[in-house]
C-alpha positions as CSV (number, residue, x, y, z in Angstrom):
1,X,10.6,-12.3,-3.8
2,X,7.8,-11.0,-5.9
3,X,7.7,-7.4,-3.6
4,X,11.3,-7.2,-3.0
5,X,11.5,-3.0,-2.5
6,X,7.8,-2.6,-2.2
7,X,5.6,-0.8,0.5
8,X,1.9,-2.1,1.4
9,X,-0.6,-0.6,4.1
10,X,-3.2,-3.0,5.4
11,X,-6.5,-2.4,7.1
12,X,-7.6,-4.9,9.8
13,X,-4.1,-7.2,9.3
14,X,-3.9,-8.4,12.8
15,X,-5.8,-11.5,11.9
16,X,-7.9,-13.1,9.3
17,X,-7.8,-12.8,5.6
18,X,-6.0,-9.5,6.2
19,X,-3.2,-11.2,8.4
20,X,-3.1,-13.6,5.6
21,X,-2.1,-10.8,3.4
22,X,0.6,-9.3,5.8
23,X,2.2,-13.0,6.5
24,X,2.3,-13.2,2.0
25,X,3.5,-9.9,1.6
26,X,6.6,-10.3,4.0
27,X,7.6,-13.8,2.6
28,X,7.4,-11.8,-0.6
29,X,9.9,-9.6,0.5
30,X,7.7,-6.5,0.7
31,X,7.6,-3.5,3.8
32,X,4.6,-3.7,5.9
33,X,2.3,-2.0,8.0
34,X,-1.0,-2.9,8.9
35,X,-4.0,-1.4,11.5
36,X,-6.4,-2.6,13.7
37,X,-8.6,-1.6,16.4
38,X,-7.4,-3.4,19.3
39,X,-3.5,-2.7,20.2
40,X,-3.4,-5.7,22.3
41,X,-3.9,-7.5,19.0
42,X,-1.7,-5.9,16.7
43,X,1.4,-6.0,18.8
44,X,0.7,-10.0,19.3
45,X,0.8,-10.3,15.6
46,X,3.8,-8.4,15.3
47,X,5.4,-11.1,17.7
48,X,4.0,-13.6,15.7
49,X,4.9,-12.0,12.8
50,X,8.4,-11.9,13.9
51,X,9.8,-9.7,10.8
52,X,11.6,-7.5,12.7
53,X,11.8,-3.6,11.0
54,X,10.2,-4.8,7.8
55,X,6.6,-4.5,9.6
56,X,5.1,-2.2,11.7
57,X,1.7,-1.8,13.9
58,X,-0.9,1.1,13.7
59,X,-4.2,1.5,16.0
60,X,-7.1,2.4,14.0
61,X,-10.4,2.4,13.3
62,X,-11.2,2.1,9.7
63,X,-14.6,3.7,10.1
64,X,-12.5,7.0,11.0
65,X,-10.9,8.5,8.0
66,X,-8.5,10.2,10.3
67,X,-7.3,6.9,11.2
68,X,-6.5,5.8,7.7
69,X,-4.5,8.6,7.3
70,X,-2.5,8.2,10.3
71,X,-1.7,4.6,8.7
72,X,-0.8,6.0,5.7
73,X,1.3,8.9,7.2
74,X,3.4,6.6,9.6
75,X,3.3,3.6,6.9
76,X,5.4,6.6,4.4
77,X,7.2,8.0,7.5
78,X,8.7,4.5,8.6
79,X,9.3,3.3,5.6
80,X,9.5,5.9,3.3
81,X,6.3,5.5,0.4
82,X,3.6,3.6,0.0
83,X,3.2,1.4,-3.3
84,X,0.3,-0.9,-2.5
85,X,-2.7,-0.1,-0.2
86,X,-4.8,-2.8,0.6
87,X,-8.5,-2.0,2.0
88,X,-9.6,-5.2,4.0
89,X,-10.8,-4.2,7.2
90,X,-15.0,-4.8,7.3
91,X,-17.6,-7.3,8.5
92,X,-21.6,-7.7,9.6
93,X,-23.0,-5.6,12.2
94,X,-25.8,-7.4,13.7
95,X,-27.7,-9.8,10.9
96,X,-31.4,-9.3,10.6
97,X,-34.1,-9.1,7.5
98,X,-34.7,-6.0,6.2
99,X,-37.4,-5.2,7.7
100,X,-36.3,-5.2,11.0
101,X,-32.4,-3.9,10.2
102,X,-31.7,-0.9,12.5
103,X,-31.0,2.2,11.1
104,X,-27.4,1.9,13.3
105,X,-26.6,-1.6,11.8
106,X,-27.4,-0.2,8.3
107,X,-25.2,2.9,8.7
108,X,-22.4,1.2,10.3
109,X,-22.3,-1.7,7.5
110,X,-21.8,1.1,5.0
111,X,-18.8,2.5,7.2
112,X,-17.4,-0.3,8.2
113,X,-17.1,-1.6,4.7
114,X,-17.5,1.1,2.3
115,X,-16.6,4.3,3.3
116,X,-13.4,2.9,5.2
117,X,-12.5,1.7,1.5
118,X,-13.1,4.9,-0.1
119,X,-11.1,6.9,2.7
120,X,-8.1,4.7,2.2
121,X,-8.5,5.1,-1.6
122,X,-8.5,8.6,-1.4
123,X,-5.6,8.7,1.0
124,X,-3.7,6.4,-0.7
125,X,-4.2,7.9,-3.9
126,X,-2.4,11.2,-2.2
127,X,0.9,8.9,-1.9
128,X,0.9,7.1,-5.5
129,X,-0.4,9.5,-7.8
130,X,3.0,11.9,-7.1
131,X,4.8,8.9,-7.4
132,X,3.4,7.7,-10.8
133,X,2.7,4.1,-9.7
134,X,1.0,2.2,-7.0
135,X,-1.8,-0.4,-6.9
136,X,-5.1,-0.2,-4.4
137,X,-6.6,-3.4,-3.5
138,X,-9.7,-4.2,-2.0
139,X,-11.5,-6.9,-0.2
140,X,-14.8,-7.1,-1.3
141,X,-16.8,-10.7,-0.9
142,X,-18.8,-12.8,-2.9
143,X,-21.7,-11.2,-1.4
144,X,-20.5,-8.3,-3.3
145,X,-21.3,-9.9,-6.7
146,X,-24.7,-11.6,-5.2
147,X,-27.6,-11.0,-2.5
148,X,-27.7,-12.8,1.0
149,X,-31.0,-13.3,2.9
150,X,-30.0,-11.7,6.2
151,X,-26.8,-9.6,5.4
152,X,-28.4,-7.1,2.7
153,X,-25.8,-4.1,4.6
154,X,-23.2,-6.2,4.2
155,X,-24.0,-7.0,0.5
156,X,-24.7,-3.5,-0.6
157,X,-21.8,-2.3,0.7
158,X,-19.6,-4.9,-0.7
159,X,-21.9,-4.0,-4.3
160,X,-20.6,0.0,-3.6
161,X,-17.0,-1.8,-3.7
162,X,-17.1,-2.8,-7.2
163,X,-18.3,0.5,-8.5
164,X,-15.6,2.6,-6.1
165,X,-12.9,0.3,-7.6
166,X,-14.5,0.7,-11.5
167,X,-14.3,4.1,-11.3
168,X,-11.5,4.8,-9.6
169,X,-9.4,2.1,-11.8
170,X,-10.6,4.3,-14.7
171,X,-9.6,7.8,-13.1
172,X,-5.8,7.3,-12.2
173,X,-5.4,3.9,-14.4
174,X,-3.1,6.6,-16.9
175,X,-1.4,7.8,-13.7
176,X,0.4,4.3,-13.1
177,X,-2.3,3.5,-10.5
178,X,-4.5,0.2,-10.5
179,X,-7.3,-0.3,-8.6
180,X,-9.1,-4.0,-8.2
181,X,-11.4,-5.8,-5.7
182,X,-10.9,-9.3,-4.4
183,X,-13.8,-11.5,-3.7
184,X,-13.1,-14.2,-1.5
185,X,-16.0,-16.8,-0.7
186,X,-16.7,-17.9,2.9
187,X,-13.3,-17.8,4.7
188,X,-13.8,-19.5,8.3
189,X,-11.2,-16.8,9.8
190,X,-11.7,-16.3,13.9
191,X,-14.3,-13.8,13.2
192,X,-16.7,-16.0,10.9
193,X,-16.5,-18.4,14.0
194,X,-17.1,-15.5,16.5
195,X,-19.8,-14.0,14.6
196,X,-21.8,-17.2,12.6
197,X,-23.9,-18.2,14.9
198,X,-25.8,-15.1,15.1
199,X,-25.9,-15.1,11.2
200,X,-27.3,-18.4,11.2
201,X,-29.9,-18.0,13.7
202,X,-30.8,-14.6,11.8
203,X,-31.2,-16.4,8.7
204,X,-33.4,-19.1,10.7
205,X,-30.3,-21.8,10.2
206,X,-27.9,-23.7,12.1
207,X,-24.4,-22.4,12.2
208,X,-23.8,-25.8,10.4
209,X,-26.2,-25.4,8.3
210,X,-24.9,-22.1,7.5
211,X,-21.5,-23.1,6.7
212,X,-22.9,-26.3,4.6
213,X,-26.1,-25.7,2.9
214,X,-25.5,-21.8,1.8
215,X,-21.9,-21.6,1.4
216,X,-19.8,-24.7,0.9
217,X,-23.6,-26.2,-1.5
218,X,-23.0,-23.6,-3.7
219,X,-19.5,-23.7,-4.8
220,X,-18.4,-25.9,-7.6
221,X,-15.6,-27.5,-6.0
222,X,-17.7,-28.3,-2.7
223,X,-14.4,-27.2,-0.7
224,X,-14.3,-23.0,1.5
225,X,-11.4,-21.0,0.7
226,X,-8.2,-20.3,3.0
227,X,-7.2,-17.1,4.0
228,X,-3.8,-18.0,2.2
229,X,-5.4,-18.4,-1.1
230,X,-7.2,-14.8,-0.9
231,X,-3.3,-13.4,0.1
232,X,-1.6,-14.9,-3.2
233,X,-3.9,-13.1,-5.4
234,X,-3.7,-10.1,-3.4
235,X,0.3,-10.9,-4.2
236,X,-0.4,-10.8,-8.2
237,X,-1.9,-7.4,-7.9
238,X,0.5,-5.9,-6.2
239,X,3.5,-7.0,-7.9
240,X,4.8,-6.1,-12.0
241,X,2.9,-9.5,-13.1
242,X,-0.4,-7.6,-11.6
243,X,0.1,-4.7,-13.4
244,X,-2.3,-5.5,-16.8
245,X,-5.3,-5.9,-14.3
246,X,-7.6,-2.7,-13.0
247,X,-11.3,-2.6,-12.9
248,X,-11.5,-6.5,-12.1
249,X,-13.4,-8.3,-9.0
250,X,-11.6,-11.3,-9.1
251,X,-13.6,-13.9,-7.3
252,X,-11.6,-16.5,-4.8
253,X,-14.5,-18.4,-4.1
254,X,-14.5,-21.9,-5.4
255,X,-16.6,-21.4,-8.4
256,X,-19.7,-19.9,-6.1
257,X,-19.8,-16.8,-8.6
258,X,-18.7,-18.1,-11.9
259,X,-18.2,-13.8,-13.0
């Protein structure tokens, strides 16, 4: 029970790698709430769930900082602080070459996965820094450590991660706060399956193709990652084993981005 006591918000944790992280962070004994955009959705995971008072469900948009707040204000009000914040909502817009990426698909890729991570940062920040402790984690990608033909949004916004979370590690490290990104590799959650197809075909591939040739060719073990595997490092920074780690992207990607 490696969060026994402990108190985590979670953006987009109805499913994928961020439900990955709710499901580790109960079995670790931890307080949860997480938020998501569709209701319907996060009150079937909390059935799923099946953790009783230990979890709770907030709608939200992560592109609103208002909703990040309200996460953060019902996460403390239920449960009484907040010790880790974890920053994984995001995704692609619509995947296209640069020269033809809409100004609305740019601007949203920033939201969507930038700015949401700075406005839970700064929010959470509110909670731990009074406290004297917490730890901020957030979900970047291995995009964010290299280019993609087709995804350059996506990429540069998961690029703004790293230096958010470098800076931010070295403001309130002294404060008892760390601050680190995770970098998981292709994860083939129910969104990658929803949304590959148009990836591929913007990238001029096969959805096989896709999966095969540009993610699985260039890892070193030749395997994806599971959401599961994403979640137990998540699990180290958040407990007192994490606590010599700030300022890192720690890649889970099977050896695609040996840095």
């Amino acid at each position: 029970m490696k969060l026994e006591g402990r108190v985590a918000a979670v953006t987009g944790g109805s499913r994928g790698i961020g439900r990955g992280i709710v499901e580790a962070f109960l079995a670790e004994g931890a307080k949860v709430a997480f938020n998501g955009r569709s209701r319907e959705k996060g009150e079937r995971a909390l059935e799923e769930l099946a953790a009783g008072a230990r979890v709770a469900f907030v709608v939200g948009d992560v592109r609103r900082a208002a909703d990040i707040k309200a996460l953060i204000a019902a996460t403390v009000q239920r449960f009484g602080r907040l010790d880790v914040m974890v920053n994984n909502a995001g995704g692609i817009t619509a995947p296209a070459p640069v020269a033809e990426l809409a100004d609305e698909a740019w601007e949203n890729d920033l939201a969507w996965n930038l700015s949401s991570v700075f406005y839970g940062t700064r929010h959470a920040l509110a909670q731990m820094l009074p406290q004297g402790r917490g730890a901020i984690i957030n979900i970047s990608s291995v995009e964010g450590k290299a280019g993609i033909a087709g995804m350059a949004g996506y990429a540069a916004a998961k690029h703004g991660i790293h230096g958010l979370t470098k800076s931010t590690a070295l403001e309130v490290g002294r404060a008892g706060v760390t601050v680190n990104a995770i970098c998981p590799g292709l994860v083939l959650t129910d969104a990658v399956t929803e949304g590959g197809p148009a990836t591929a075909a913007a990238m001029g591939l096969s959805y096989q193709q896709l999966i095969d040739d540009v993610f699985r060719a260039k890892t070193a073990t030749g395997e994806l990652n599971s959401a599961a595997q994403v979640a137990a490092v998540a699990v180290l920074l958040a407990s007192e084993a994490g606590r010599g780690i700030t300022g890192s992207a720690i890649s889970v990607d099977g050896g695609q981005a040996q840095y």
